[in-house]
N, C-alpha and C positions, 0 to 999 in steps of 0.2 A: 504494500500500500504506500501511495506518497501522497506530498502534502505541495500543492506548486502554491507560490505566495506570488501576486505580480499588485502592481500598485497603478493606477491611473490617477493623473490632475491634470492640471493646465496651469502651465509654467508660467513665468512671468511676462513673456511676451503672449500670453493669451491663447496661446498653442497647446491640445490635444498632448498627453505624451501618457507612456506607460514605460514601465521597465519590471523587469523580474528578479524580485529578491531572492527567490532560491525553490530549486527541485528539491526536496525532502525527503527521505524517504523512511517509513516511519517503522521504526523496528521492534516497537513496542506492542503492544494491545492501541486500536486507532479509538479512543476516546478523548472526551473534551478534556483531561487532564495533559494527556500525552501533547494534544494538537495547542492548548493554551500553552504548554510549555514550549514549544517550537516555536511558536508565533514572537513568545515574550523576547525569547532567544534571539530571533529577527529582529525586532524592535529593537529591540538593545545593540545590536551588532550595530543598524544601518542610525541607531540615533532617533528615531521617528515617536518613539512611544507619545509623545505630547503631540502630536499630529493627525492621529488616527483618529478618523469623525463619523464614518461608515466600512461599514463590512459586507462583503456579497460571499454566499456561499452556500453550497448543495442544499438541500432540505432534509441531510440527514441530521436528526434528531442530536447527535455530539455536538454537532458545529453550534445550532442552537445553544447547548448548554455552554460550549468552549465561549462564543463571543458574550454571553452573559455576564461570565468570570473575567475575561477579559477589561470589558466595561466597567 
């Protein structure tokens, strides 16, 4: 199982951009504990944790509980 993280905004000249924090792959049991500890792990690596204001993600029922704990 993996966990791909990719970011979208609009940069400062007003332009569309994405980039991709990172392929994961998750070697654990794939629960909200395993996938919030990845996520924070990113956050923290690229600097962003005070930046993050939405989240998109599958409709399985972990991701729910992960971006909860997250928040």
């Amino acid at each position: 199982m993996s966990l791909n993280v990719i970011i979208y905004f609009i940069n400062k000249i007003n332009k569309r951009r994405y980039i991709v924090l990172g392929f994961c792959k998750v070697i654990s049991k794939y629960n909200s504990k395993n996938i919030a500890a990845i996520l924070f792990k990113i956050f923290k690596d690229y600097s962003i944790s005070s930046n993050i204001r939405y989240f998109m993600a599958d409709n399985a029922e972990s991701n729910n509980t992960c971006i909860k704990v997250i928040l």
